[in-house]
N, C-alpha and C positions, 0 to 999 in steps of 0.2 A: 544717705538716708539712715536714719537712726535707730533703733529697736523699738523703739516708743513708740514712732509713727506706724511700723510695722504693727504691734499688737494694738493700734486703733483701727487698724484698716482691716486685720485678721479676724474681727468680734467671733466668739466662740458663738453669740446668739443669731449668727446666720441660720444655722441647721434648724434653729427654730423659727424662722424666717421662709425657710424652703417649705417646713411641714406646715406650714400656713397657709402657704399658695398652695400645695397640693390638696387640703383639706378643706379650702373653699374652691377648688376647681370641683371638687365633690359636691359638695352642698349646692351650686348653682348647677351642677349638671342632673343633680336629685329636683334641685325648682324645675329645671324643664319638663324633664319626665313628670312631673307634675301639674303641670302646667297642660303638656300633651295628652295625660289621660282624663284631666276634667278640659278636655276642650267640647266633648260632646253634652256637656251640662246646661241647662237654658237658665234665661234672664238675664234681663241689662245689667242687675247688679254684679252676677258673676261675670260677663263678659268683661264689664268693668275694671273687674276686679283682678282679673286674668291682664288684660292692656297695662293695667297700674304693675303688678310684679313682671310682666316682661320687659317695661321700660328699666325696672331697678334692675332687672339682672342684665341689661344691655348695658346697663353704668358699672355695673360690678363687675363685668366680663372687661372692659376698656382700662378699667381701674385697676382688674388683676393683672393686666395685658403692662400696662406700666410700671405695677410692682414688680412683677417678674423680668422685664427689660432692665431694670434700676438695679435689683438683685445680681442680674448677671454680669450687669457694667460694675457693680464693685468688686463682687468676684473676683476678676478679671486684674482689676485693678489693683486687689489684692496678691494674686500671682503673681504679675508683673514685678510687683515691688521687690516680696518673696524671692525670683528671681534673679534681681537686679542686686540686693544683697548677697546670697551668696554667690552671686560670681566679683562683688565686689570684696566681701569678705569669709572667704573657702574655707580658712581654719577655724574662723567665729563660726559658722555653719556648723562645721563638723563636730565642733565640741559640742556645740548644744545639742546637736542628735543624739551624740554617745550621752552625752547627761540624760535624755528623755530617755532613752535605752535603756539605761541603768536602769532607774522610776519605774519604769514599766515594766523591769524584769525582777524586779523588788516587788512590785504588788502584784504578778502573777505565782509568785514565788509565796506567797504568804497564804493563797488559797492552798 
């Protein structure tokens, strides 16, 4: 496996991919509670109206339920690989750690 495929499978915008699922597990758990405190409200139209945003957040809960399976299978997938590399190549690993070492002790060093 090559380094290329590695930094396609590694995307840095996972972490924003995670705070996405978290931040709509938010938002639809704020519809509930929403949803729970106007349930004592009358009329067909909010009853309605109530039926219509529970059915969307049963779509959006199934939907998040698959993004976050998806997420995790890449992941994973991405470790795996991660893994399989360096133990196919221990000194290409090593160096590149020590070079990101360096970098990262160069720009704490510069605060």
């Amino acid at each position: 496996m090559s380094t290329k495929n590695l930094s396609a499978e590694a995307d840095p915008s996972e972490v924003t991919k995670e705070q996405l699922v978290r931040d709509f597990k938010v938002v639809v758990a704020d519809a509930e509670a929403l949803l729970k405190a106007t349930a004592g409200q009358g009329g067909e139209a909010m009853s309605e109206a109530r039926a219509k945003v529970g059915e969307s957040l049963a779509a959006a809960k199934a939907k998040l339920t698959d993004a976050e399976a998806a997420l995790v299978a890449r992941t994973k997938a991405a470790a795996k690989a991660t893994d399989e590399y360096v133990h196919g190549h221990p000194w290409q690993a090593i160096g590149i750690a020590a070079s990101i070492g360096v970098v990262i002790g160069m720009l704490i060093g510069r605060r």
